[in-house]
C-alpha positions in Angstrom: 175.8 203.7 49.9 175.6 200.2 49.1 172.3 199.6 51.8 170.5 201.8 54.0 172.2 201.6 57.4 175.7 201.8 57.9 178.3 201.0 60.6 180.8 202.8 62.3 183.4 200.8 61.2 182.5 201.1 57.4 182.2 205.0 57.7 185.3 205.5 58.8 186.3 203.0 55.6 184.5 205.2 53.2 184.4 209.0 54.6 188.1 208.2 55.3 188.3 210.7 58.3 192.4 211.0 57.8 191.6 212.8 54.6 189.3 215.6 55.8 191.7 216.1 58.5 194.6 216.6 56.6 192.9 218.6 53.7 191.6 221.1 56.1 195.1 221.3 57.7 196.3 222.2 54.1 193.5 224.5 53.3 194.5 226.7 56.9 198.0 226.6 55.9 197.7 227.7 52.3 195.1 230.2 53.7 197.2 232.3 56.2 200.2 231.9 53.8 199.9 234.8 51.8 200.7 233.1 48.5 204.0 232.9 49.3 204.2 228.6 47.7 207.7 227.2 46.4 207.2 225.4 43.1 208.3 222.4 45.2 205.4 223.0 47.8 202.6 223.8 45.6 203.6 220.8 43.4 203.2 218.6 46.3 199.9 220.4 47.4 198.6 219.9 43.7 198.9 215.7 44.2 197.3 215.6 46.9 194.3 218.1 46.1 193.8 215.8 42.8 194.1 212.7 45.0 191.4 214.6 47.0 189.3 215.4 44.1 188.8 211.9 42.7 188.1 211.1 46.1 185.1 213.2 45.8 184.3 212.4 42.8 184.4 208.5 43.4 182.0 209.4 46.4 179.7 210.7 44.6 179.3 207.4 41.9 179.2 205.1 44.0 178.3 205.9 47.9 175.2 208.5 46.7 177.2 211.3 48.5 178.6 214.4 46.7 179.8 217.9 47.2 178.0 220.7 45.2 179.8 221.9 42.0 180.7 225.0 44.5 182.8 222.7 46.2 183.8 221.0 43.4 184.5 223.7 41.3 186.7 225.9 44.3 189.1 222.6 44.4 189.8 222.9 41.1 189.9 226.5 41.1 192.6 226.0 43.6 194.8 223.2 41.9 194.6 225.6 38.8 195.9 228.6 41.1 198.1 226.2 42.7 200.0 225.7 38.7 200.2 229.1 38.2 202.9 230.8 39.7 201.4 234.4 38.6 198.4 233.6 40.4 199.8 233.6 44.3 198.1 235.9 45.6 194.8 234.2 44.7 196.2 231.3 46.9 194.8 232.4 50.1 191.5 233.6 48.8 190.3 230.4 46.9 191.9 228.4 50.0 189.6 229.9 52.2 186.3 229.6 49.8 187.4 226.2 49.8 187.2 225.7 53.2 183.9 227.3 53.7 182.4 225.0 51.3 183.2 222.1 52.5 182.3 223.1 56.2 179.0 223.7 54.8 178.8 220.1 52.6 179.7 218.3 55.6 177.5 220.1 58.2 174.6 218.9 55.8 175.8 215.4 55.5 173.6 214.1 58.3 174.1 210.5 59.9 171.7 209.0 62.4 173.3 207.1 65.5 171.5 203.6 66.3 173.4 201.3 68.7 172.7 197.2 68.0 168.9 196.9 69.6 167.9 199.8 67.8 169.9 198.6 64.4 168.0 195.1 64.1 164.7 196.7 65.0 165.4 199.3 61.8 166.3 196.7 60.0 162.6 196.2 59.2 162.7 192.0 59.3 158.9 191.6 59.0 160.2 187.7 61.0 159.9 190.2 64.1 157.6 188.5 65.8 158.7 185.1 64.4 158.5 182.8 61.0 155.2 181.3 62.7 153.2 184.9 62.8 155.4 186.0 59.6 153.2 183.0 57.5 149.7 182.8 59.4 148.8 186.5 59.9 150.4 188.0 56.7 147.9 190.9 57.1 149.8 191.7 60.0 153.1 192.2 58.2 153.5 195.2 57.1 152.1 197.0 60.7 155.3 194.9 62.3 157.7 196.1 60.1 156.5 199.5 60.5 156.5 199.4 64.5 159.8 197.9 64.3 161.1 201.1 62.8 159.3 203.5 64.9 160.5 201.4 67.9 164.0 202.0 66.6 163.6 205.8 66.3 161.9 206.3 69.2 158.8 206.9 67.6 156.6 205.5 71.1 152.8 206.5 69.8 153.5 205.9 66.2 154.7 202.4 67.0 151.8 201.8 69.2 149.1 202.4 66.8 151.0 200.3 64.1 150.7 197.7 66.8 146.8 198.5 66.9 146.9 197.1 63.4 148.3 194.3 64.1 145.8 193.2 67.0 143.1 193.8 64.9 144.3 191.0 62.7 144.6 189.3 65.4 141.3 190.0 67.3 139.5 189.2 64.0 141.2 186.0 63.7 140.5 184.7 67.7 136.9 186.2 67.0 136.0 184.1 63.5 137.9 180.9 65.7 135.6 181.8 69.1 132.8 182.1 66.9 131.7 185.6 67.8 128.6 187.4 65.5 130.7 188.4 62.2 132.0 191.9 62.6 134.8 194.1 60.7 137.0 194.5 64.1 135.5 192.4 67.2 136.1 194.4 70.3 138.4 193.5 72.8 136.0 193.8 75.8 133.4 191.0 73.1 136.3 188.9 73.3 137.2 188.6 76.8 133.8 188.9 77.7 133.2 185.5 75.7 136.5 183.9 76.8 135.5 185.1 80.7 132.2 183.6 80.1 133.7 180.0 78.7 136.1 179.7 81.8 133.2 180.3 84.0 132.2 177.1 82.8 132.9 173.3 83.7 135.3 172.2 80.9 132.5 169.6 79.6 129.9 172.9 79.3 132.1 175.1 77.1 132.1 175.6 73.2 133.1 172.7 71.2 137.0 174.7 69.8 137.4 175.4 73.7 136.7 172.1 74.7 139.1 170.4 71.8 142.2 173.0 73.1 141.6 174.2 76.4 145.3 175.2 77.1 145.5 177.1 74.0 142.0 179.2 74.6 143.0 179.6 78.3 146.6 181.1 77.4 145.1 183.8 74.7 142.8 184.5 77.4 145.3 185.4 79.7 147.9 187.0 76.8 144.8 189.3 75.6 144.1 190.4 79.0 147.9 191.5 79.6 147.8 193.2 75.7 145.1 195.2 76.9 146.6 195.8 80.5 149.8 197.1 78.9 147.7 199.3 76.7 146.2 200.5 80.1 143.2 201.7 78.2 141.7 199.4 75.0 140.4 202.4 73.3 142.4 204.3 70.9 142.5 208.1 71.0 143.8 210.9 69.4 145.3 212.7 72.4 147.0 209.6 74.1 150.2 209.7 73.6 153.2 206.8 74.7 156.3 206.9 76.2 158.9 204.8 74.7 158.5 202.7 77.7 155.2 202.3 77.1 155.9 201.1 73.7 158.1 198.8 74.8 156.0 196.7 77.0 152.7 196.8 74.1 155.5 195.7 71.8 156.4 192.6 73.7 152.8 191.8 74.6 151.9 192.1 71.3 154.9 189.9 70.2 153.8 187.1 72.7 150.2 187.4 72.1 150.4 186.8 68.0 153.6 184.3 68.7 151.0 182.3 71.0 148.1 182.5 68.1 150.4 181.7 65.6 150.4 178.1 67.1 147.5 177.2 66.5 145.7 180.1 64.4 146.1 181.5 61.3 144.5 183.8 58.6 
């Protein structure tokens, strides 16, 4: 296919469902009819099989989607049967060989359902989370676009620990700005430790970056603590696993905490 995701409206373009219905309509007829074809009939039958064919064929080029030469090679078994008026009784037989095949091809053609939400999210626009986060925290990219997809296909725990990722950028980022001792990963708890311990504090007492963007430090503050509340527990492990609700809510947590960073912050 020409891109990854498809709509409804364009497979019923391509897959043209009027076709398959009326070929297997022929193939039962020409199965149950005991060879028994008028020259007129199976002339008829023999157009629209090589219609059919090229069909196929064109499918195959330029949509990525093909029959096996089994298939392939029954339908033109069939038109040759179809042109030979000695070969009648072979009518029925390669009819339904025919028809098996392509109940098999088409039980193996697979197509996954996503409704609009679900669609833009599998999309994989690394802008997710905005142009803002998109150009400060391009670290952080590739962990969006990943939770986006596993959003989309209800993937709840995978998504959430893509999201981990992304607050680690994060969390290193606020850390360097809060001027925390240099670590790999700052915690969360070091963080809101510090940030509890600054709004402890008269405004004229705290750290000189607090003091020059109160708002901004107070609104992280807050944003952090509802990341970590929507986690319900800050500490990764292996047996957790999240519903797609869950998901959800770290998802747009984690979407307001980097936009909010993003405004002032960046890698």
């Amino acid at each position: 296919m020409s891109n990854h995701y498809i709509t409804l409206g364009e497979l019923v373009k391509i897959f043209r469902p009027e076709l398959y219905g009326r070929l297997f309509i022929v193939l039962d007829s020409l199965a149950s009819s005991h060879g028994n074809i008028s020259p007129e009939t199976a002339t008829e039958l023999r157009e629209f099989l090589s219609k059919s064919l090229r069909y196929f064929e064109k499918l195959s080029l330029t949509e990525k989607i093909s029959l096996t030469p089994v298939s392939l090679g029954f339908m033109r078994q069939l038109l040759d049967v179809l042109a030979d008026s000695q070969k009648g009784e072979e009518i029925p037989s390669t009819a339904r060989a025919l028809q098996t095949a392509l109940d098999i091809e088409l039980s193996n053609q697979v197509f996954l359902h996503l409704n609009f939400e679900e669609l833009q999210l599998a999309r994989g626009d690394i802008h997710h989370f905005g142009e803002d986060v998109f150009l400060n925290f391009p670290e952080a990219r590739f962990d969006i676009e990943e939770a986006s997809h596993c959003l989309a296909y209800h993937r709840a725990t995978a998504c959430v620990f893509h999201l981990m990722r992304v607050m680690e950028v994060a969390l290193r980022v606020l850390g360097d700005t809060l001027k925390l001792p240099p670590t790999t990963n700052p915690t969360w708890d070091a963080i809101l430790t510090k940030c509890d311990s600054e709004l402890t504090k008269r405004l004229a007492q705290r750290s000189p970056e607090w003091q020059v963007d109160d708002v901004f430090f107070s609104g992280a503050t807050g944003m952090l603590r509802a990341v970590k509340d929507a986690w319900r527990n800050p500490t990764m492990h292996v047996e957790k696993v999240y519903t797609e609700e869950q998901a959800e809510d770290i998802w747009n947590a984690v979407k307001g905490f980097m936009r909010h960073l993003a405004t002032k912050l960046k890698e």
